[in-house]
C-alpha positions, 0 to 999 in steps of 0.5 A: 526511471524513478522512485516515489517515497511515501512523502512524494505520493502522501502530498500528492494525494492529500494535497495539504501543503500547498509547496510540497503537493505542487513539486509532487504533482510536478513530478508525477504528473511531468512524469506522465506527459513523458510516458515515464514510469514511476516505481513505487515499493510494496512498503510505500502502500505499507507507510501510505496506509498508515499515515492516512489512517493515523494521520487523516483519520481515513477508513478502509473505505476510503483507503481501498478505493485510493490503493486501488487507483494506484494499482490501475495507474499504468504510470506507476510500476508496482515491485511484486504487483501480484503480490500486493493485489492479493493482499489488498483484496485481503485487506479489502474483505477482512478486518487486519491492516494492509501491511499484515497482509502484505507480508503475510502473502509474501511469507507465502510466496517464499515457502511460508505455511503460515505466518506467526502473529499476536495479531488477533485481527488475524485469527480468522485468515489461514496464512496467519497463525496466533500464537500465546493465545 
């Protein structure tokens, strides 16, 4: 089994350098036809949220939609897949970034009541509480 960075999966998907997007397809794709899984880490979603945002001015409707098709690949094995589910359903009805659900839902799992944020983005989920505001 193997492991997909942000990179791999970013030119996969965007498929904006033409070299480095045939070697991800290669890979993914080869993957596939050999009913190999492939791992992709909670914090790649993190960093593939950002990047397509910062770096290609995607908006949440755009981005769900890609998370979305990720989470339903059988080829990929997703670390804490429950986990991130619930954090994209957050991230899909209310206004904060993937990453701030992610970890606020994982601070949950691990006995958190709340999670502690600056975040005003956040006032309004219960597992986040504003603090100095």
């Amino acid at each position: 089994m193997k492991g997909l960075d942000t990179n791999v999966l970013v030119r996969y998907l965007t498929q904006d350098h033409q070299k480095q997007a045939r070697l991800a397809a290669k890979e993914i794709e080869g993957a596939a036809a050999k009913g190999e899984k492939l791992v992709i880490q909670p914090i790649v979603l993190c960093e593939l949220v950002w990047v397509l945002e910062s770096a290609y001015d995607f908006g949440k409707p755009q981005i769900v939609p890609v998370l979305d098709s990720i989470m339903r690949t059988a080829q990929f094995e997703i670390v804490d897949k429950d986990t991130v589910w619930q954090a994209l359903n957050d991230y899909h009805k209310e206004k904060g970034d993937f990453s701030d659900y992610y970890i606020g839902r994982s601070n949950e799992k691990a006995g958190a009541n709340v999670t502690l944020t600056f975040d005003k983005s956040l006032k309004d989920n219960k597992r986040f509480s504003l603090i100095g505001s």
